[in-house]
KOLKEDREN-500277 format. One record per residue: residue in three letters; x, y, z of N, C-alpha, C, O in turn. Coordinates in steps of 0.1 Angstrom, whole numbers, plus 5000, padded with zeros to 4 digits. Example, Ala and Ser with C-alpha at 12.3 -4.5 7.8 and 13.67 -1.06 7.14 Angstrom:
2
Ala513249435078512349555078513249675078514249675085/Ser512849785071513749895071512950005079513450115080/
This chain:
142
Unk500849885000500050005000500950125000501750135009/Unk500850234992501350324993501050445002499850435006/Unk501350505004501250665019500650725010501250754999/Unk499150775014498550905013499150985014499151025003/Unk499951075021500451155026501151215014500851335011/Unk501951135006502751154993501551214987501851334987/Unk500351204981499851224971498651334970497651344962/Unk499051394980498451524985499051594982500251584984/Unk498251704972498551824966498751954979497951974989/Unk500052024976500652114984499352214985498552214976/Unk499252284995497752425003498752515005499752505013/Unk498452624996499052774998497952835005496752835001/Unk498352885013497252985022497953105018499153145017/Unk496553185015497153345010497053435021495853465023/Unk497753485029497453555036497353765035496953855042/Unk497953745021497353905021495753915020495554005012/Unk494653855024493453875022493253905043492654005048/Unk493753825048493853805060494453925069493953965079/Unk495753965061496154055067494654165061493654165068/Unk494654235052493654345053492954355056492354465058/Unk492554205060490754205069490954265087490154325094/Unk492654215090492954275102493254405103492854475111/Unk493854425095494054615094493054695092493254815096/Unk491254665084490454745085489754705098488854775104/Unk490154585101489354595119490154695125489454775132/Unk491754705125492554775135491754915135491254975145/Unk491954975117491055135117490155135119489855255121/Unk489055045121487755075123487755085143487155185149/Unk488254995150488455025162488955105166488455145176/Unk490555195158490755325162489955445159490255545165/Unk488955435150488155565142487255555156487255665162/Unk486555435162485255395164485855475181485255565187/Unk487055425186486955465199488055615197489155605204/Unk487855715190488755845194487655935195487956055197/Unk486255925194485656005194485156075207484356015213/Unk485656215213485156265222484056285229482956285223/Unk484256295246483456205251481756385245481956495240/Unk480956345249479756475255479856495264479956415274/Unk479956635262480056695278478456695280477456715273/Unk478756665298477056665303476756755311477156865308/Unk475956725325475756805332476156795344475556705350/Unk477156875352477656815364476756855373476256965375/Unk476556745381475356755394476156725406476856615407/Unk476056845418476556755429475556765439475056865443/Unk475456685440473956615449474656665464475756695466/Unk473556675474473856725489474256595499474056475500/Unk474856675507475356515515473856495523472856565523/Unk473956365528472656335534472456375549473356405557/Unk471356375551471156415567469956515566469056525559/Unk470156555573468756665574469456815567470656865566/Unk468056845564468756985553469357095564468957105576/Unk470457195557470757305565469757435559469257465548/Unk469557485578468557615574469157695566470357675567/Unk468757815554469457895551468958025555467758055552/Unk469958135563469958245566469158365553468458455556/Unk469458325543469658475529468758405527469458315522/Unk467258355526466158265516465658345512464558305507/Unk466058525510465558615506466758615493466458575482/Unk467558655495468858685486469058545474469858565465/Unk468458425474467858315468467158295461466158315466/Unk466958255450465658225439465658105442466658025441/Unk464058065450463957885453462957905440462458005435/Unk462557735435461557725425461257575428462057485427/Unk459457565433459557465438458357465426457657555422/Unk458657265419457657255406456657125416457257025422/Unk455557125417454857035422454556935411454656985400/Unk454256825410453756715408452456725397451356755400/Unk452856685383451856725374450556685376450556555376/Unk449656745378447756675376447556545368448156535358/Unk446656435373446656395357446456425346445656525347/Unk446556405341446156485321447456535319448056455312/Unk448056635324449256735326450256665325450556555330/Unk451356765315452556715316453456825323454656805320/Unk453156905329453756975337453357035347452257095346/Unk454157035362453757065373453657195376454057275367/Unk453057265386452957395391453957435397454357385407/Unk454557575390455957625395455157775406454157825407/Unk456757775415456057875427457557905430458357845438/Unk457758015422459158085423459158195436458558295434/Unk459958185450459758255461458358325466458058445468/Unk457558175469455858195470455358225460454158215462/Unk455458265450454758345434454858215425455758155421/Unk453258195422452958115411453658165402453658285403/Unk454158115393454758205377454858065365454957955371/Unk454758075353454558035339456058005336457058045342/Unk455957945327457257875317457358025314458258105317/Unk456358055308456458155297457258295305457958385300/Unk456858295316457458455322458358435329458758535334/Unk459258295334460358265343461258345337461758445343/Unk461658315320462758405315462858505321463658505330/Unk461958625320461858775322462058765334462458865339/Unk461758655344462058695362463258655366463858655377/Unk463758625354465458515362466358655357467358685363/Unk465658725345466958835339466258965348466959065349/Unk465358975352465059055361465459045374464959125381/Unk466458935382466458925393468159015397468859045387/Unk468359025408469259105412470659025410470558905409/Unk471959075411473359005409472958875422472858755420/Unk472858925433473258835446472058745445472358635449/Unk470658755440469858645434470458555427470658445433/Unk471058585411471858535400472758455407473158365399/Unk473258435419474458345421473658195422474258085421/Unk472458195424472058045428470858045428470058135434/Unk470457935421468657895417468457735427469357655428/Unk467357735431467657605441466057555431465057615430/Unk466257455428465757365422464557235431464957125429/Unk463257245441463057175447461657085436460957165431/Unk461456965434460956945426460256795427461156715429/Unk459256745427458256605432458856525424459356575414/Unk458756415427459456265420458656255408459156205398/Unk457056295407456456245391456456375383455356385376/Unk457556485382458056615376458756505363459256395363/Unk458456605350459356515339460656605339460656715344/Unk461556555334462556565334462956695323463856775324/Unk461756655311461856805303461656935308462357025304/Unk460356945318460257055332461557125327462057205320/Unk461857015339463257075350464757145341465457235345/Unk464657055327465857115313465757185315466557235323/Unk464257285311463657355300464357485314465257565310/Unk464057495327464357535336465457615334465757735331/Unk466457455341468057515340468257555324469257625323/Unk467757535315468057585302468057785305468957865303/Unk466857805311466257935311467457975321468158055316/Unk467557955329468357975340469958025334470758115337/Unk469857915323471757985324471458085309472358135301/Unk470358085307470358185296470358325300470658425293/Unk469858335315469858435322470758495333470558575342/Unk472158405328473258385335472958385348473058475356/Unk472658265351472358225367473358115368473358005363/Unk474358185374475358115376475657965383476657905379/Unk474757905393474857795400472757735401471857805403/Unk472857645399471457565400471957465405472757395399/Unk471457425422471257305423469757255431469057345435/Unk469457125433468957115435468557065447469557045454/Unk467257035454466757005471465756905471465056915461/Unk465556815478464856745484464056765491464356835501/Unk462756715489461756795498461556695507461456595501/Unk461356685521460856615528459756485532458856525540/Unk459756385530457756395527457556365545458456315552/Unk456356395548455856425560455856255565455756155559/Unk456056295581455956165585456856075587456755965593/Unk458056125579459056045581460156075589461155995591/
């Protein structure tokens, strides 16, 4: 019996197909991950515990958005006890004084949409209000 082995035709493997298929993975992984990150929004949330009184709640723009109705997609805003509108916040944030302008305190119910609250700080830094953050409201009872 003669050896198989002998009578096997020689297998060229081509590898320039192989290499290019690895070199457009390599660019596609470098294109794919250099892309800069979005800048977002930095929040720094309050340490926990019970809130600190604040002395100046006059010198302050608080804006408390209650909890939309059903039907509603937007809650009732009450900028320093005064009901006020989407529509006239602009004019009261560029109407407020320098020592107002340093800080908008944001207090706002858990079923508030999140467009609200943008649309807000959107208005806010359009009216160079320099710091927005935000408060937790208490719920009773606890």
């Amino acid at each position: 019996m003669k050896d198989p082995r002998k009578k096997r035709p020689w297998v060229d493997i081509q590898m320039t197909p192989m290499i290019d298929a690895v070199f457009l993975l390599l660019i596609f992984f470098m294109v794919a991950t250099s892309f800069s990150p979005i800048p977002g929004i930095r929040v720094k949330l309050p340490p926990p515990g019970l809130p600190q009184q604040q002395s100046q709640t006059s010198q302050t723009l608080i804006l408390r958005i209650s909890d939309p109705q059903p039907g509603s997609s937007v809650g009732i805003m009450v900028l320093n006890d005064n009901i006020i509108s989407i529509d006239r916040l602009l004019a009261v944030f560029q109407g407020a004084t320098l020592k107002q302008k340093d800080m908008l305190i944001i207090q706002s119910g858990r079923s508030v949409f999140h467009e609200q609250i943008v649309t807000v700080m959107d208005l806010a830094k359009r009216s160079d209000i320099k710091k927005i953050g935000f408060a937790m409201v208490a719920r009773e009872g606890i």
